[in-house]
FIPAVEX-406644 format. One record per residue: x, y negated, z negated of N, C-alpha, C, CB in turn; residue number from 1; residue in one letter. Coordinates in nm, 4 decimals, decimal comma. Glycine has a CB too. Layout:
% residues N
PT	X	Y	Z	X	Y	Z	X	Y	Z	X	Y	Z	NUM	a
...
END
This chain:
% residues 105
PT	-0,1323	-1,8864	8,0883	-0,1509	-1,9068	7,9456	-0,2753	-1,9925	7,9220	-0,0257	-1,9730	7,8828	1	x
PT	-0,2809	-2,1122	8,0016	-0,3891	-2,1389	7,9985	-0,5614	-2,1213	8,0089	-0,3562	-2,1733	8,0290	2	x
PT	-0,5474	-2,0460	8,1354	-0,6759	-1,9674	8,1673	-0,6823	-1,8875	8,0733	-0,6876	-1,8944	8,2932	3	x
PT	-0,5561	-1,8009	8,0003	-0,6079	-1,6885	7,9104	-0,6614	-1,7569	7,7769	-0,4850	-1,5755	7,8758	4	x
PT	-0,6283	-1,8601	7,7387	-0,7142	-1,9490	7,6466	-0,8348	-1,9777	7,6453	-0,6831	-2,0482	7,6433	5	x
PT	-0,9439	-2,0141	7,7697	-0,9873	-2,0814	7,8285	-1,0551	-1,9395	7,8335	-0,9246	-2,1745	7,9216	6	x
PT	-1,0117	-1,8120	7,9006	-1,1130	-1,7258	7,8700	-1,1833	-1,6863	7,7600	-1,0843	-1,6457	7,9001	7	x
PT	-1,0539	-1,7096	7,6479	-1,1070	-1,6486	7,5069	-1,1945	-1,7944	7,4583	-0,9527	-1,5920	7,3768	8	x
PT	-1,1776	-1,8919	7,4958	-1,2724	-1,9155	7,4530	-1,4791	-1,9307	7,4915	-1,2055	-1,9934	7,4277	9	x
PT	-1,4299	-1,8873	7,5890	-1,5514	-1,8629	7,6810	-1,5956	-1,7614	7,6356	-1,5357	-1,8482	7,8234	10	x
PT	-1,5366	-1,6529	7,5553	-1,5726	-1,5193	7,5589	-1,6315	-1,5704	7,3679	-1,4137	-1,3744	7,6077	11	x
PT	-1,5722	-1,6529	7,3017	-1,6039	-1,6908	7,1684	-1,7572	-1,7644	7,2106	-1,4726	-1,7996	7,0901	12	x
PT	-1,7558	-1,8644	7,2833	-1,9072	-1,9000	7,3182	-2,0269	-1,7849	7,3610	-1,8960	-1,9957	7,4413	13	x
PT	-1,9921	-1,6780	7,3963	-2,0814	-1,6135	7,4085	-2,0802	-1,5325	7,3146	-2,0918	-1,5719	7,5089	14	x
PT	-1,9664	-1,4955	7,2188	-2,0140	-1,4533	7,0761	-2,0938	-1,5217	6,9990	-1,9223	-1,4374	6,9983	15	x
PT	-2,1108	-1,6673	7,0125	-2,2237	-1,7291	6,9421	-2,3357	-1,7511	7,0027	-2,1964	-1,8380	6,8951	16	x
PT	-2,3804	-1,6952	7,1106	-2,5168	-1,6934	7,2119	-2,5959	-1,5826	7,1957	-2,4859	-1,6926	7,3655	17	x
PT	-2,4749	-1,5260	7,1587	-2,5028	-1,3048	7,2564	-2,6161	-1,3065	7,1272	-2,2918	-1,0928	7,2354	18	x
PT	-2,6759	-1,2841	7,0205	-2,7490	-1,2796	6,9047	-2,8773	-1,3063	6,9910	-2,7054	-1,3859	6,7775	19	x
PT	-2,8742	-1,4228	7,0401	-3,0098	-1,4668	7,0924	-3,0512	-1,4139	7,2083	-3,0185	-1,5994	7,1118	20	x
PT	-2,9274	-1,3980	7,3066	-2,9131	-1,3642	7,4180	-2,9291	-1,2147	7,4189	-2,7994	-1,4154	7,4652	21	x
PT	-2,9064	-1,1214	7,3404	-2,8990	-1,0060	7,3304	-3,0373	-0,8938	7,2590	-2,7784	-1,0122	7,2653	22	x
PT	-3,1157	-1,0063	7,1524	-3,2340	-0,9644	7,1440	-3,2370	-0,9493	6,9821	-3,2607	-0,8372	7,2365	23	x
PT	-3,0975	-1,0095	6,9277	-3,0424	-0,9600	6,7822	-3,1298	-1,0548	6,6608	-2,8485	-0,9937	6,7704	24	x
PT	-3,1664	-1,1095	6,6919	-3,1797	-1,1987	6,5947	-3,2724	-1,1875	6,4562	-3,2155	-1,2973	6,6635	25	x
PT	-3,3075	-1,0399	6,4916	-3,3898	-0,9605	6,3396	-3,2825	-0,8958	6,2723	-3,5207	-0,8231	6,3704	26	x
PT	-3,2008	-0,9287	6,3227	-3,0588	-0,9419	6,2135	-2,9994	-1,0384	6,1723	-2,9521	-0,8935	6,2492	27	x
PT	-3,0180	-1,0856	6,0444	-2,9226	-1,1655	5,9868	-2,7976	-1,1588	5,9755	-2,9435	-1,1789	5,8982	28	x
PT	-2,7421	-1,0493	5,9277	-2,6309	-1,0799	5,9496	-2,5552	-1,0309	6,0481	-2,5848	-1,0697	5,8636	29	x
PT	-2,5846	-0,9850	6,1489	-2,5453	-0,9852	6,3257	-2,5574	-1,1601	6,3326	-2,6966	-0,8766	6,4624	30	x
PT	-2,6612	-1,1992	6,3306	-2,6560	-1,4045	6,3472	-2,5427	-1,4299	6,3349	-2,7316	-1,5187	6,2285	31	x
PT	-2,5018	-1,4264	6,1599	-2,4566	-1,5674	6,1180	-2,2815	-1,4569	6,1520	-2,5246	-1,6555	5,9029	32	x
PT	-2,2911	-1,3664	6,1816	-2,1153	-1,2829	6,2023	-2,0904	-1,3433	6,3192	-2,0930	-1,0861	6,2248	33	x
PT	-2,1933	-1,3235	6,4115	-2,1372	-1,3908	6,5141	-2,1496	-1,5487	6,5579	-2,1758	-1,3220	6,6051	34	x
PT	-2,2193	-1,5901	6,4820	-2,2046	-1,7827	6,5166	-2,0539	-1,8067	6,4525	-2,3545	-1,9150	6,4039	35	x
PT	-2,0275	-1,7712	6,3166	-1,9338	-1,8200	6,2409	-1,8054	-1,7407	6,3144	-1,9641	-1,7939	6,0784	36	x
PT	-1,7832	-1,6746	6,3515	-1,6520	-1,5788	6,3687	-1,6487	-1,6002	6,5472	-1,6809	-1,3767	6,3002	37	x
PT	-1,7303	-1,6378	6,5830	-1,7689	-1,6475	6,7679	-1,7322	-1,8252	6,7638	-2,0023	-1,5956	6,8332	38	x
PT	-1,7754	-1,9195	6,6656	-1,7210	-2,0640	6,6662	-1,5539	-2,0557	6,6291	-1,8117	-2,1629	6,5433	39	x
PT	-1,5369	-1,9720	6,5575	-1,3921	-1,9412	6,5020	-1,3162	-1,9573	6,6190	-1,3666	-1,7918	6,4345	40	x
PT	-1,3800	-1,8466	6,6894	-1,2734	-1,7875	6,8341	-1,2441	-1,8945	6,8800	-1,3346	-1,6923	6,9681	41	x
PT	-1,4035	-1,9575	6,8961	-1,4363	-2,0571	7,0455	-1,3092	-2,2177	6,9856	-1,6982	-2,1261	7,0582	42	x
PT	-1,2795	-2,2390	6,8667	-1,2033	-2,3380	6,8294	-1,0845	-2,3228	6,8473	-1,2173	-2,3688	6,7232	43	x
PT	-1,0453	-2,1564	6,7809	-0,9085	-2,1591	6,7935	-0,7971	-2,1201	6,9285	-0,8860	-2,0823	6,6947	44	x
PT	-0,9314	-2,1481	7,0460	-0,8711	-2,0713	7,1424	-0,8567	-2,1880	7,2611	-0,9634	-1,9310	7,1803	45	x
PT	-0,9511	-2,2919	7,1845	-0,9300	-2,4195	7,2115	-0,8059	-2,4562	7,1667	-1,0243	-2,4972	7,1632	46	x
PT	-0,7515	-2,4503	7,0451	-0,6848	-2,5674	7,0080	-0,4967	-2,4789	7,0528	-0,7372	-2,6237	6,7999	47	x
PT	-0,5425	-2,3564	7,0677	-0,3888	-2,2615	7,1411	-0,3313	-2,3062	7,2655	-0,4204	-2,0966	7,1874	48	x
PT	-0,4548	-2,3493	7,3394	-0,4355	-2,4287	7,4579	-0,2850	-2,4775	7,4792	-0,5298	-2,5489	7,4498	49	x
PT	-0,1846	-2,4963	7,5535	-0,0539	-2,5033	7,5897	0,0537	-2,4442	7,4722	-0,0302	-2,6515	7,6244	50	x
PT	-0,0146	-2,3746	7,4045	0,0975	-2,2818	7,3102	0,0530	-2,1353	7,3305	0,0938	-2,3196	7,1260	51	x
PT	0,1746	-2,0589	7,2830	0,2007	-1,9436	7,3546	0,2577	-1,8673	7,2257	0,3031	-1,9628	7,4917	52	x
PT	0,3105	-1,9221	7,1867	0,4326	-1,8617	7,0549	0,3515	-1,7659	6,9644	0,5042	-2,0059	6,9323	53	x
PT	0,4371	-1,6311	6,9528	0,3588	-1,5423	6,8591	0,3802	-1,6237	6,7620	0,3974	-1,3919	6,8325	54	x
PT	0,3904	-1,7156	6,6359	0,3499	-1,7570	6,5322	0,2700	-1,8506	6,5263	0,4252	-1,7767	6,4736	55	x
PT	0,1918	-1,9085	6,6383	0,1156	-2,0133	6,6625	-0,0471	-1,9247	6,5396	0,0977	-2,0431	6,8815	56	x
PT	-0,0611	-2,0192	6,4645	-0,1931	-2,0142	6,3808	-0,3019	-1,8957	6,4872	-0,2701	-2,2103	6,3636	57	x
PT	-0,3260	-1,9943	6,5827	-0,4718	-2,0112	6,6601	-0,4683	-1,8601	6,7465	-0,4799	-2,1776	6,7854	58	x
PT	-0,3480	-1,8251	6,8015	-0,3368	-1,7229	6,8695	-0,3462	-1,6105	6,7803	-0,2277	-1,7277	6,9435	59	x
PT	-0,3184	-1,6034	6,6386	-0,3524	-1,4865	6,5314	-0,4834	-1,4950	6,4858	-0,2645	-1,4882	6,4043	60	x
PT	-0,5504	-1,6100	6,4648	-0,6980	-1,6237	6,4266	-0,7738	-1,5412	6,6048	-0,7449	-1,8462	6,3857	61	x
PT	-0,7492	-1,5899	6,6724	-0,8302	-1,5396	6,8101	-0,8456	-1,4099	6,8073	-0,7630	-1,5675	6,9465	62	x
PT	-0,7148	-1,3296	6,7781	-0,6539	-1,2096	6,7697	-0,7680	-1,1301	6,6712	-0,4926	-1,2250	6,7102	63	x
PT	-0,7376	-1,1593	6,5645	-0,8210	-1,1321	6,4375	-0,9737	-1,1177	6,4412	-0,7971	-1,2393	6,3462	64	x
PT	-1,0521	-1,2115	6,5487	-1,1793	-1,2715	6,5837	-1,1925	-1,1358	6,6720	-1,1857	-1,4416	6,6611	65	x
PT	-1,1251	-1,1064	6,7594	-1,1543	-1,0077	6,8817	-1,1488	-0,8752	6,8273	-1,0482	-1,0180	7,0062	66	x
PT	-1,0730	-0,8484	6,7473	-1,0821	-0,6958	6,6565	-1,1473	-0,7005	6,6000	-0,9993	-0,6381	6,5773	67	x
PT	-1,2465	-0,8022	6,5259	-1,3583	-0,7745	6,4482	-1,4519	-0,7705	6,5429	-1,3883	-0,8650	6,3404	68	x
PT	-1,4633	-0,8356	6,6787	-1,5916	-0,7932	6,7709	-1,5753	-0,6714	6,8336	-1,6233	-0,8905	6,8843	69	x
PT	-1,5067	-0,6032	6,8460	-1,4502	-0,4936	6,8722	-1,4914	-0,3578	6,8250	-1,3449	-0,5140	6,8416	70	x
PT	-1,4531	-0,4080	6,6164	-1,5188	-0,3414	6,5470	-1,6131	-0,3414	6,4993	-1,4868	-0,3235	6,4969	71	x
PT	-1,6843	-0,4749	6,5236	-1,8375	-0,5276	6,5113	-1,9377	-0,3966	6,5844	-1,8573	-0,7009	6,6126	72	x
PT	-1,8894	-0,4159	6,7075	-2,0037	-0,3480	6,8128	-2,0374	-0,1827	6,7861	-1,9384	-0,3603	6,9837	73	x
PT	-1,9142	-0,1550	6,6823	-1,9411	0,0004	6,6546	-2,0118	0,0343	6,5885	-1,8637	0,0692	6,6160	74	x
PT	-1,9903	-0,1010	6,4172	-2,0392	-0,0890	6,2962	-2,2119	-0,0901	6,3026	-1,9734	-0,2052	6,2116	75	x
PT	-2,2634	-0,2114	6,3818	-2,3656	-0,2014	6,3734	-2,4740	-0,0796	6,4833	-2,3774	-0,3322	6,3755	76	x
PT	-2,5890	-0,0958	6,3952	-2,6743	-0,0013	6,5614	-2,7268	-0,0729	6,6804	-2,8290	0,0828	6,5269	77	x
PT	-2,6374	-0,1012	6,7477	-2,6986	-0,1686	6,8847	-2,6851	-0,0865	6,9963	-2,6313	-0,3019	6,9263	78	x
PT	-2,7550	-0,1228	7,0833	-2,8293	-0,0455	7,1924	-2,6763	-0,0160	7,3252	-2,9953	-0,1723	7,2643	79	x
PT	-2,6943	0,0494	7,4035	-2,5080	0,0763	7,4475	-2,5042	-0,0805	7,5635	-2,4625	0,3013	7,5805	80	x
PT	-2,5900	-0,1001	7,5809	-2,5561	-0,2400	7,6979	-2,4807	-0,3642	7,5666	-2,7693	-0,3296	7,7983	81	x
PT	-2,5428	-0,3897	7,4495	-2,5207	-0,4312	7,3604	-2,3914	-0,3902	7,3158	-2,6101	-0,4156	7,2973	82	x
PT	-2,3469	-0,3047	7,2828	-2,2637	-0,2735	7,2079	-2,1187	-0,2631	7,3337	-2,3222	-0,1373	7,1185	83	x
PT	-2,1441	-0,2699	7,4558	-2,0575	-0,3002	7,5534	-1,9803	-0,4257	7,5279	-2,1258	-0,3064	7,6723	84	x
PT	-2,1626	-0,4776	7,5687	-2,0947	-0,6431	7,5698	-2,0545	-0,6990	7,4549	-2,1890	-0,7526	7,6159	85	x
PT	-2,0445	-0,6859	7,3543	-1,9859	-0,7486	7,2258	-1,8508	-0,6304	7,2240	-2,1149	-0,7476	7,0639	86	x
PT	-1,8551	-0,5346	7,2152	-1,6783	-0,4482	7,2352	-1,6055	-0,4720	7,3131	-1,6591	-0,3145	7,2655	87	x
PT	-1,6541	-0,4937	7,4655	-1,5575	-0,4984	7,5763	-1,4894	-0,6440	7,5443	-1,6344	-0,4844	7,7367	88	x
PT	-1,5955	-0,7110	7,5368	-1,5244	-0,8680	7,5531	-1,4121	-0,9025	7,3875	-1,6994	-1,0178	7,5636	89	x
PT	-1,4778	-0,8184	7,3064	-1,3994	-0,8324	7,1917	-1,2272	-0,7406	7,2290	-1,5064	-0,7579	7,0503	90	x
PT	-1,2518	-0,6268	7,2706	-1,1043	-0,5693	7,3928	-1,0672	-0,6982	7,4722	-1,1588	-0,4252	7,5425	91	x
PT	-1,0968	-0,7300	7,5088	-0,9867	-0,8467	7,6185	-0,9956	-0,9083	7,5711	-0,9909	-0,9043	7,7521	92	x
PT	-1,0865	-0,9854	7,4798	-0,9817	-1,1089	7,3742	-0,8804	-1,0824	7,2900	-1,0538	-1,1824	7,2707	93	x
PT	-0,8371	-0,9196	7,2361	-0,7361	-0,8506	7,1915	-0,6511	-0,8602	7,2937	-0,7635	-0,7239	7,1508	94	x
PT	-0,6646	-0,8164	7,4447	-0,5325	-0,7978	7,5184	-0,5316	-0,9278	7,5781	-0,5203	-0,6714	7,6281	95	x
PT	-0,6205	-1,0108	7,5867	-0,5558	-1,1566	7,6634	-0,4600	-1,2645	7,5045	-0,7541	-1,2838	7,7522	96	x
PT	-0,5128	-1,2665	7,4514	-0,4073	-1,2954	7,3082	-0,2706	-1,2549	7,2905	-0,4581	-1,2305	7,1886	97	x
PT	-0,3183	-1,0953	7,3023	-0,1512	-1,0515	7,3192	-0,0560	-1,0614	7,4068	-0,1311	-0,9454	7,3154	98	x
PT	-0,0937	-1,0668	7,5451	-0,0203	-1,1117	7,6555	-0,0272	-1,2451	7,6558	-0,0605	-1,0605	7,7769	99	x
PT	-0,0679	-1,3460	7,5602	-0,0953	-1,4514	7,5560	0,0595	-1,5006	7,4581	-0,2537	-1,4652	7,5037	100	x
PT	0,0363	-1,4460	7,3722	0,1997	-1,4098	7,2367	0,2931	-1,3555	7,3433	0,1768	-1,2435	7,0702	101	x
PT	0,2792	-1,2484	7,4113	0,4020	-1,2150	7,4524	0,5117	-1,2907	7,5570	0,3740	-1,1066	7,4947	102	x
PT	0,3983	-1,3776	7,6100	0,5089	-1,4700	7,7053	0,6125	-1,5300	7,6640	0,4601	-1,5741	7,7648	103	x
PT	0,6371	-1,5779	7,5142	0,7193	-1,6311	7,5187	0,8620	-1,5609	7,4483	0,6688	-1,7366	7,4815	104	x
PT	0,8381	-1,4481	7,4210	0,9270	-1,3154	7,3425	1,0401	-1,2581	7,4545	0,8035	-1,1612	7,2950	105	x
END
């Protein structure tokens, strides 16, 4: 439970990098979607840290954060290495969340 926290939020820090890191940044609003919604992750996946419970706040915000990078990577036109790395990692912050909720069910 922990590590799966600890990933998502690792995976939220590089939603707020990937812009710069990725070559995006003649997009505005690719920037500020992913600083604001990539700090989102990166907090609430912090603060889930030793909770598990599907009604825990932080584990539905994470949840929420990863389906929009998910559906981020489709919406916009980015290049397919691009649009990997912002989908894939937005997919396993969907399934590490959920197996993250389900432990304690």
């Amino acid at each position: 439970m922990k590590t799966r926290n600890v990933l998502t939020a690792l995976f939220g820090f590089w939603f707020v990098i990937s812009p710069w890191v990725l070559g995006l940044t003649i997009h505005p609003v690719i920037v500020w979607t992913s600083l604001c919604l990539g700090m989102l992750q990166l907090c609430a996946s912090l603060l889930a840290l030793k909770k598990s419970k599907l009604n825990i706040l932080e584990n539905w915000l994470t949840l929420l954060t990863g389906l929009w990078f998910a559906i981020f990577s489709i919406n916009f036109t980015l290049s397919f290495s691009q649009t990997w790395s912002v989908g894939l990692l937005g997919i396993l912050t969907v399934a590490l969340v959920l197996w993250n909720m389900d432990t304690t069910l």
